[in-house]
TIPAMAR-108050 format. One record per atom (N, C-alpha, C): residue number from 0; residue in one letter; chain; atom name; y negated, x negated, z negated. Coordinates in nm, 2 decimals. Atoms other than C-alpha are relative to their C-alpha. Layout:
+-----+------+-----+------+--------+--------+--------+
| seq | type | mol | atom |  north |   east |     up |
+-----+------+-----+------+--------+--------+--------+
| NUM |    A |   A |   CA |      Y |      X |      Z |
...
+-----+------+-----+------+--------+--------+--------+
END
This chain:
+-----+------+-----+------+--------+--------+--------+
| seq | type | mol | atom |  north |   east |     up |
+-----+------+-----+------+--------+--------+--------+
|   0 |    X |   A |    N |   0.04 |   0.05 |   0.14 |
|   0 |    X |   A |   CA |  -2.02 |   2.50 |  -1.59 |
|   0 |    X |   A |    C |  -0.13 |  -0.08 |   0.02 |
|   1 |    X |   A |    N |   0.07 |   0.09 |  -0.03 |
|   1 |    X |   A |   CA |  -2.35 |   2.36 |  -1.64 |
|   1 |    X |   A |    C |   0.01 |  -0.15 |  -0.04 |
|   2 |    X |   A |    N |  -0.01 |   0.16 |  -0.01 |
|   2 |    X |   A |   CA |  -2.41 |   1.97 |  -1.66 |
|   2 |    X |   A |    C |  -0.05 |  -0.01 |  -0.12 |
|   3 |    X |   A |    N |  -0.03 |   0.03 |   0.15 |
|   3 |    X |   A |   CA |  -2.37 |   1.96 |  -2.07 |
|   3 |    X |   A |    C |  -0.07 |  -0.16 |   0.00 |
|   4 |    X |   A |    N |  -0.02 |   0.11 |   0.01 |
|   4 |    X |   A |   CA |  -2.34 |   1.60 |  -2.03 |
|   4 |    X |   A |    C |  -0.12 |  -0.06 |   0.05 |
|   5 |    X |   A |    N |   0.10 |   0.06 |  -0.06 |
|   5 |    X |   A |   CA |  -2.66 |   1.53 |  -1.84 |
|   5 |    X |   A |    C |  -0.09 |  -0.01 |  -0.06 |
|   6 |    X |   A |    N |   0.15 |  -0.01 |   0.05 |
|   6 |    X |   A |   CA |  -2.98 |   1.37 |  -1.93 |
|   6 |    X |   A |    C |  -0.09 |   0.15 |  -0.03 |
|   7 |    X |   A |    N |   0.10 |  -0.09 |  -0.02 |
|   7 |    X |   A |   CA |  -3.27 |   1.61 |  -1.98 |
|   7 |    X |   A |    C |  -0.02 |  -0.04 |   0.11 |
|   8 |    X |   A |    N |   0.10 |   0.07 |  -0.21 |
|   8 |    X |   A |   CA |  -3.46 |   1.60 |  -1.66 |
|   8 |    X |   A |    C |  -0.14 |  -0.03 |  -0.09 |
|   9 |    X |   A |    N |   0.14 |   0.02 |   0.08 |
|   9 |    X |   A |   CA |  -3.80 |   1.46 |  -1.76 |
|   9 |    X |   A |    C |  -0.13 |   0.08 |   0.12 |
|  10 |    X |   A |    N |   0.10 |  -0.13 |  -0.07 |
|  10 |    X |   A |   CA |  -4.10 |   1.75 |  -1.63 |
|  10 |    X |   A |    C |  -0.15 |  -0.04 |  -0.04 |
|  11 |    X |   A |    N |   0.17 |   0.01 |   0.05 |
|  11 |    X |   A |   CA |  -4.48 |   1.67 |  -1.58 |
|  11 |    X |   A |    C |  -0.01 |   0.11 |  -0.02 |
|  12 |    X |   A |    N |   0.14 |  -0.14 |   0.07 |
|  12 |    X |   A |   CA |  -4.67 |   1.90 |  -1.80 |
|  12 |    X |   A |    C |  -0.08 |   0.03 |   0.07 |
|  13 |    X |   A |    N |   0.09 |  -0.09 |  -0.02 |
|  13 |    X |   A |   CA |  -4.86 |   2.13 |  -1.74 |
|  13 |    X |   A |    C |  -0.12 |  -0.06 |  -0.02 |
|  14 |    X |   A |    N |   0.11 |   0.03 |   0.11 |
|  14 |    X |   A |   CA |  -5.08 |   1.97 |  -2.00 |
|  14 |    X |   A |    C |  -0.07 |  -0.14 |   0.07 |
|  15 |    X |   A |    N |   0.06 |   0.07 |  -0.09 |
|  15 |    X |   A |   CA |  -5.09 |   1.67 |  -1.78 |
|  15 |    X |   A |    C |  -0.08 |  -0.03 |   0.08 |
|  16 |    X |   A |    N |   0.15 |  -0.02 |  -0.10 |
|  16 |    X |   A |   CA |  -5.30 |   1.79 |  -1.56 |
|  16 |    X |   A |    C |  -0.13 |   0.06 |  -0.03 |
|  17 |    X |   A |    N |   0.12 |  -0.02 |   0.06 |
|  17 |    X |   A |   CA |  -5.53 |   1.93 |  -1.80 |
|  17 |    X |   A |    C |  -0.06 |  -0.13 |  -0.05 |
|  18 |    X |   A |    N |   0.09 |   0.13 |   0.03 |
|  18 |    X |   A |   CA |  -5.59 |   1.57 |  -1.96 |
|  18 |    X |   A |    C |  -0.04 |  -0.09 |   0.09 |
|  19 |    X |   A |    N |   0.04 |   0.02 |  -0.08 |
|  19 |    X |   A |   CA |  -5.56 |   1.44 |  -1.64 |
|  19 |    X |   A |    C |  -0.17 |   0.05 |   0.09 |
|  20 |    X |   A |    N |   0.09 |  -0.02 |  -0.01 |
|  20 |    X |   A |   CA |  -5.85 |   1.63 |  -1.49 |
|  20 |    X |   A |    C |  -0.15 |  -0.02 |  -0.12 |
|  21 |    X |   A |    N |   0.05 |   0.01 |   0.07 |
|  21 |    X |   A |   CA |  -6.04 |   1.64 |  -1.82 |
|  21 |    X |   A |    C |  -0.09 |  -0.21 |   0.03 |
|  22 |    X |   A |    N |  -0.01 |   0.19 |  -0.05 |
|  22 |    X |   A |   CA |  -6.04 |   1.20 |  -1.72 |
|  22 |    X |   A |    C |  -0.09 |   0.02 |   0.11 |
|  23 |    X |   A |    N |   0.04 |  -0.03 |  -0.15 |
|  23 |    X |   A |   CA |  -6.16 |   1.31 |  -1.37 |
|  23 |    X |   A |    C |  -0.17 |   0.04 |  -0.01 |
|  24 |    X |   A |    N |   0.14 |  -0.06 |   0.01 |
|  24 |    X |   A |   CA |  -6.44 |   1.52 |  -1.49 |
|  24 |    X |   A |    C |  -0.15 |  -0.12 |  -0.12 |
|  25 |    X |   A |    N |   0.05 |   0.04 |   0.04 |
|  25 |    X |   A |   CA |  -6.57 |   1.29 |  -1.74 |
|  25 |    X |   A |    C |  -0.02 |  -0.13 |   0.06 |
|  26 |    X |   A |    N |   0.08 |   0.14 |  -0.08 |
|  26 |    X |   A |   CA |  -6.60 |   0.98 |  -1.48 |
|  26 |    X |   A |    C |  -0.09 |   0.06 |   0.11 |
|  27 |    X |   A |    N |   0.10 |  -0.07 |  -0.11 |
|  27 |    X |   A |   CA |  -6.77 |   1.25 |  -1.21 |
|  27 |    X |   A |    C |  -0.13 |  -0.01 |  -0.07 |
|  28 |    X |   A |    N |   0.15 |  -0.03 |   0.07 |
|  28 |    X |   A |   CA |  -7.04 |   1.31 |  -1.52 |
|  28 |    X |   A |    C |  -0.09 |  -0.13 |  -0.01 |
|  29 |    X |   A |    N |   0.05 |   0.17 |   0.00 |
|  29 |    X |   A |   CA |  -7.09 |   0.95 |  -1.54 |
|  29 |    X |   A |    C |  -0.04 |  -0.06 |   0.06 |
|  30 |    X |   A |    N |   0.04 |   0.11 |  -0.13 |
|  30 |    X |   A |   CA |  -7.15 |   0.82 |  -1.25 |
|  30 |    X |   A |    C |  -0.16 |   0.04 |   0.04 |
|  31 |    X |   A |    N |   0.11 |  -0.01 |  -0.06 |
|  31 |    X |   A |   CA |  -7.47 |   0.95 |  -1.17 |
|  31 |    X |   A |    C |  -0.13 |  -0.05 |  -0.10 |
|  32 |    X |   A |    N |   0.07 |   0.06 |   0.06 |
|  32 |    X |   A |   CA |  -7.61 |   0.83 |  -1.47 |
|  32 |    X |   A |    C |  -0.04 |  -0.14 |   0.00 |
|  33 |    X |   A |    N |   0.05 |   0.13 |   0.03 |
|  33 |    X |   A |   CA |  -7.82 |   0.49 |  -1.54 |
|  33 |    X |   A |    C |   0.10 |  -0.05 |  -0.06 |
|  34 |    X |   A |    N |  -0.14 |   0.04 |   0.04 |
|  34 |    X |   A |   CA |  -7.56 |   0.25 |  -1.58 |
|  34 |    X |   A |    C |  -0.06 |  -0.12 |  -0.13 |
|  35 |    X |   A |    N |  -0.01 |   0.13 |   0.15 |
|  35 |    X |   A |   CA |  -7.56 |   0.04 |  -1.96 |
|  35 |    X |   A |    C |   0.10 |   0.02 |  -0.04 |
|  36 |    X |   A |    N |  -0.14 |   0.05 |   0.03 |
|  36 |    X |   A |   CA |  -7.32 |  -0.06 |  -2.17 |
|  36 |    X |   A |    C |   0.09 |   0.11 |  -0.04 |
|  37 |    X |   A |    N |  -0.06 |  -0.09 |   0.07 |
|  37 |    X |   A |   CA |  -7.23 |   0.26 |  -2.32 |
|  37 |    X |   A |    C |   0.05 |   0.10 |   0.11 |
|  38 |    X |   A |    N |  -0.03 |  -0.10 |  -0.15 |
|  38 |    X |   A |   CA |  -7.22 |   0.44 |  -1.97 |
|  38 |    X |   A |    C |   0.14 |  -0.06 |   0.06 |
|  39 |    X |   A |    N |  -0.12 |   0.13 |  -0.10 |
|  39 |    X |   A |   CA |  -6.97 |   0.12 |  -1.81 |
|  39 |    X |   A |    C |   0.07 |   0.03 |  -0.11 |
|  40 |    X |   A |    N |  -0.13 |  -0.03 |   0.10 |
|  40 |    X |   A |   CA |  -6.75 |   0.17 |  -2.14 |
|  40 |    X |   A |    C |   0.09 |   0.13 |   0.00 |
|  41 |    X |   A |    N |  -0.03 |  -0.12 |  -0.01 |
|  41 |    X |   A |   CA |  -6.71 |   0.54 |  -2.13 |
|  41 |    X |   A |    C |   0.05 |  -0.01 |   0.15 |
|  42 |    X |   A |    N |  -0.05 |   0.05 |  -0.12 |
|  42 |    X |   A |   CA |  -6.65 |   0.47 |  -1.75 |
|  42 |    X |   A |    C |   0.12 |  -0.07 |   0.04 |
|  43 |    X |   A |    N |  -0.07 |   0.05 |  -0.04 |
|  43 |    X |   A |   CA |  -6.43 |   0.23 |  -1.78 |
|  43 |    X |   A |    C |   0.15 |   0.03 |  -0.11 |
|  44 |    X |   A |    N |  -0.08 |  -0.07 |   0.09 |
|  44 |    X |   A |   CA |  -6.23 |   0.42 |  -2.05 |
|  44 |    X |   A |    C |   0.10 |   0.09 |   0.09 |
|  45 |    X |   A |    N |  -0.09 |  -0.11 |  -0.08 |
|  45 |    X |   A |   CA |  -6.17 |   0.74 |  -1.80 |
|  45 |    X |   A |    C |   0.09 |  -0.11 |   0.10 |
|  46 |    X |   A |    N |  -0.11 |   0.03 |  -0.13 |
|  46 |    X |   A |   CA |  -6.04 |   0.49 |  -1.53 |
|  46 |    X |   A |    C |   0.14 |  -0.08 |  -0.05 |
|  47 |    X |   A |    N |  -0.12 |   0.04 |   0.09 |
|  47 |    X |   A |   CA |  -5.79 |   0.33 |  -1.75 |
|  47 |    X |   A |    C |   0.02 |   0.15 |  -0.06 |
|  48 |    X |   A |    N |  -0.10 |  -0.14 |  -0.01 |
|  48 |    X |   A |   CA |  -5.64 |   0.70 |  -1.83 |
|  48 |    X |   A |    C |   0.03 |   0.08 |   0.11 |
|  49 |    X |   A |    N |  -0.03 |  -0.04 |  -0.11 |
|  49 |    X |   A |   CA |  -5.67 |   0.79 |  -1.50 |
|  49 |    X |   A |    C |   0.16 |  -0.09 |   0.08 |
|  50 |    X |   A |    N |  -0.08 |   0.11 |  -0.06 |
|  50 |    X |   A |   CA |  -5.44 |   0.47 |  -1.38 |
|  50 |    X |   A |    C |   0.17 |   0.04 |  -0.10 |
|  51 |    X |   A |    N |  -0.16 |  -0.07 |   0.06 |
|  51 |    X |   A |   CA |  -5.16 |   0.57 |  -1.71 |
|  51 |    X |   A |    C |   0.00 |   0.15 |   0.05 |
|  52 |    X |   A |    N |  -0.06 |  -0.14 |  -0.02 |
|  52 |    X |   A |   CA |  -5.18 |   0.93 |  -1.63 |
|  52 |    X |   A |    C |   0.10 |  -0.02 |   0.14 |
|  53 |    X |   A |    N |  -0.06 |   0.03 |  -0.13 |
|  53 |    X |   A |   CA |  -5.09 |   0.80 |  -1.27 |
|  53 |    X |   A |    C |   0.18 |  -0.01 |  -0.02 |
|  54 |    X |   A |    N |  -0.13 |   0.04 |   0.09 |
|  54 |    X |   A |   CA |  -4.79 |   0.63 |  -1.45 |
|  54 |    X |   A |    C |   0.10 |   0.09 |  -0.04 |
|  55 |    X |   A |    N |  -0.08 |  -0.02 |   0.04 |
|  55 |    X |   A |   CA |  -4.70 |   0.89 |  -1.60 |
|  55 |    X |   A |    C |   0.06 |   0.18 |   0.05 |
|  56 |    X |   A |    N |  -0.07 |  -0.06 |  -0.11 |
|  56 |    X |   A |   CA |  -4.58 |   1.10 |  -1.31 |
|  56 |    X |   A |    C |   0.15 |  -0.05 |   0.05 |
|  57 |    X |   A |    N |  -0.19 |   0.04 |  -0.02 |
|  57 |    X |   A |   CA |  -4.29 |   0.90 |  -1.27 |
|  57 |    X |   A |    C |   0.09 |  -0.08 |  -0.10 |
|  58 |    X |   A |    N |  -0.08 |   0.07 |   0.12 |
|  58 |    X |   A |   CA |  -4.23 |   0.77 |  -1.64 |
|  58 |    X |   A |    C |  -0.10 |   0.09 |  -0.13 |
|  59 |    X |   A |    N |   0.07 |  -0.11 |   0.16 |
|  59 |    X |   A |   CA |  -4.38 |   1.05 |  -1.87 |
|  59 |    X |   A |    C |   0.02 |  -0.11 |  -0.16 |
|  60 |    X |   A |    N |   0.00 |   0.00 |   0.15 |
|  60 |    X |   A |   CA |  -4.45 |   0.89 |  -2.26 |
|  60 |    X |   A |    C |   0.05 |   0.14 |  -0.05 |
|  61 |    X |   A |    N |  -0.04 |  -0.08 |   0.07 |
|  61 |    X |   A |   CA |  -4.30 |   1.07 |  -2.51 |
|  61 |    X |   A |    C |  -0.06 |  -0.05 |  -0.15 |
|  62 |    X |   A |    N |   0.00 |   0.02 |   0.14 |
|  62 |    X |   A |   CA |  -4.37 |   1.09 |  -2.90 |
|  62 |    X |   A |    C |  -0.17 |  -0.09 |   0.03 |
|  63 |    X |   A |    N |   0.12 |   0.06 |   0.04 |
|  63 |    X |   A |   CA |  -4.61 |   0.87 |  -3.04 |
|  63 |    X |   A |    C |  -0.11 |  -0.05 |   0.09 |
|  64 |    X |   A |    N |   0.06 |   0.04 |  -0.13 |
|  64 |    X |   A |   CA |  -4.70 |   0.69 |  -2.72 |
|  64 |    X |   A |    C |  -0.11 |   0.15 |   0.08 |
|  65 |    X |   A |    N |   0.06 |  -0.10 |  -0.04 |
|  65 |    X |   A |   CA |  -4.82 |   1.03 |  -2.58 |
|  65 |    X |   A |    C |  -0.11 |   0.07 |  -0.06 |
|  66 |    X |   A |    N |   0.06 |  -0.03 |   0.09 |
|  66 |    X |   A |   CA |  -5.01 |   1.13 |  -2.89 |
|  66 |    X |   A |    C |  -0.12 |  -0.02 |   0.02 |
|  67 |    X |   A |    N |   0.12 |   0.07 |   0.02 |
|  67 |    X |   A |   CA |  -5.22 |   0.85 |  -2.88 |
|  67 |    X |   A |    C |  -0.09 |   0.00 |   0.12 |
|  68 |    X |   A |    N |   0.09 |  -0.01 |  -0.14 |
|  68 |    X |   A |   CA |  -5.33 |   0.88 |  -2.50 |
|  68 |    X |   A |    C |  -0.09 |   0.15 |   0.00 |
|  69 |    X |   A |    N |   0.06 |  -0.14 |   0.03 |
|  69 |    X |   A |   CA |  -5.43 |   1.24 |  -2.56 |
|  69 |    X |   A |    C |  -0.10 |   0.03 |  -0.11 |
|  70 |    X |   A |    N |   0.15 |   0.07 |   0.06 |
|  70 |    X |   A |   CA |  -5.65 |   1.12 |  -2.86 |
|  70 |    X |   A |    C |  -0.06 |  -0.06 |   0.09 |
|  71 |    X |   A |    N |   0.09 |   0.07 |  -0.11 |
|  71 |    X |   A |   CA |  -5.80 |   0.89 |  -2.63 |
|  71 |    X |   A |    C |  -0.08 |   0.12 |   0.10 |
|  72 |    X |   A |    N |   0.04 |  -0.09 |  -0.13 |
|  72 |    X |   A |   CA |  -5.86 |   1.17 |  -2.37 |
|  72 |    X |   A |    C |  -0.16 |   0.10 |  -0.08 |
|  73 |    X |   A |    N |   0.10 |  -0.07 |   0.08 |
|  73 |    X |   A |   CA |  -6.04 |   1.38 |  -2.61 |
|  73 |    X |   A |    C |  -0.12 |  -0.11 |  -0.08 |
|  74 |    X |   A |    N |   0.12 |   0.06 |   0.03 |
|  74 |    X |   A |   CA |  -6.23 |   1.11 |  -2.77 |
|  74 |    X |   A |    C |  -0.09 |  -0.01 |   0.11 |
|  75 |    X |   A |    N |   0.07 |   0.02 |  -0.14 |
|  75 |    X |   A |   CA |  -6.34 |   1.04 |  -2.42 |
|  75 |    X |   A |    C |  -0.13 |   0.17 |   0.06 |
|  76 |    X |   A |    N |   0.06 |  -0.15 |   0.03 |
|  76 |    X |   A |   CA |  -6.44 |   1.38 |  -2.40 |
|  76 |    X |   A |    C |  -0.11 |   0.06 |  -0.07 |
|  77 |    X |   A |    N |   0.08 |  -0.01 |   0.13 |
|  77 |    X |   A |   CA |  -6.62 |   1.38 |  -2.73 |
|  77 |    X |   A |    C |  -0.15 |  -0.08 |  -0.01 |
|  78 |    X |   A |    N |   0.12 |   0.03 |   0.02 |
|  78 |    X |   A |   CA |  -6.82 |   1.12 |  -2.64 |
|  78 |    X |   A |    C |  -0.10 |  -0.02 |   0.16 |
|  79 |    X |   A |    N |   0.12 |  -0.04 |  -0.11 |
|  79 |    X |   A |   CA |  -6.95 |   1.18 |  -2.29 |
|  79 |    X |   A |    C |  -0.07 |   0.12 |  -0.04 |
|  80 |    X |   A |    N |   0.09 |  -0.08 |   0.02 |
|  80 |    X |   A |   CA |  -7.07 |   1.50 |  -2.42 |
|  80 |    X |   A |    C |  -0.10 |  -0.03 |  -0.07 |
|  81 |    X |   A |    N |   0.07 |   0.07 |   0.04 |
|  81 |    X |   A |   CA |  -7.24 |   1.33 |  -2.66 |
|  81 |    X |   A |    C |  -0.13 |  -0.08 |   0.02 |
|  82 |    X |   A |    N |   0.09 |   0.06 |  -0.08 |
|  82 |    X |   A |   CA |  -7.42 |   1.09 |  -2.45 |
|  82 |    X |   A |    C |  -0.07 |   0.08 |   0.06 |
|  83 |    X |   A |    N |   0.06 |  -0.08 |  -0.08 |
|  83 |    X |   A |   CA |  -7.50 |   1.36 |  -2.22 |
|  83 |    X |   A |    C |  -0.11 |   0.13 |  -0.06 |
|  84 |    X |   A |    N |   0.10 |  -0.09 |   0.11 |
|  84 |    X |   A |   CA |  -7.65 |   1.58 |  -2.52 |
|  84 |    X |   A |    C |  -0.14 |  -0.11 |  -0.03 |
|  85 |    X |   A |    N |   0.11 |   0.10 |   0.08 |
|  85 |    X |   A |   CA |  -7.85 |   1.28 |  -2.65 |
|  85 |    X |   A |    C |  -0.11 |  -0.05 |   0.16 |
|  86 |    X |   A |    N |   0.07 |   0.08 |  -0.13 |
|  86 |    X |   A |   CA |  -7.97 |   1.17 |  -2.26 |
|  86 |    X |   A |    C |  -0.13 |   0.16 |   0.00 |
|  87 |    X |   A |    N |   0.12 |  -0.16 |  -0.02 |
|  87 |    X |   A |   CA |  -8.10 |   1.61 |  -2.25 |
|  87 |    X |   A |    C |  -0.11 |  -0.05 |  -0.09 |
|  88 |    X |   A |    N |   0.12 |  -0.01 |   0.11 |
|  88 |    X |   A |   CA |  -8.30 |   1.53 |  -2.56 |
|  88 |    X |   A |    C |  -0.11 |  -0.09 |   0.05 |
|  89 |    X |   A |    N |   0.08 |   0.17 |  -0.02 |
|  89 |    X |   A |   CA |  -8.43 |   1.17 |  -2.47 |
|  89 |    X |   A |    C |  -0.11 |   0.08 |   0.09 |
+-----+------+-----+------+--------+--------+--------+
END
């Protein structure tokens, strides 16, 4: 009989490791740039997601909590490109 009774098991995503890396890639793009305030923010944005993603390998968010880090990921996302569009022009 299976184990009815049991917790779920809790399973890193898949998706995990896409916002995870997404984090990864946007502190690589960073770094080589001239460092100001907007560069050290976005910087210090990916490594604070990098540190909860860490986290959440062995205590996954759920619901709302999850939501909001995944906004984060993409804002982060949103606006290194940004910067890095605006730096081509400059």
């Amino acid at each position: 009989m299976s184990g009815d009774d049991e917790p779920p098991t809790r399973r890193e995503s898949g998706q995990l490791a896409v916002f995870e890396q997404t984090a990864r890639e946007a502190l690589a793009r960073l770094e080589p740039l001239v460092l100001d305030e907007r560069v050290e923010e976005l910087m210090a944005e990916a490594c604070a997601l990098l540190v909860i993603f860490e986290g959440w390998k062995t205590d996954p968010p759920i619901s709302v909590a999850r939501t909001h880090i995944i906004e984060r990921v993409m804002d982060l996302h949103r606006n290194v490109e940004s910067l890095l569009a605006e730096r081509r022009t400059s």
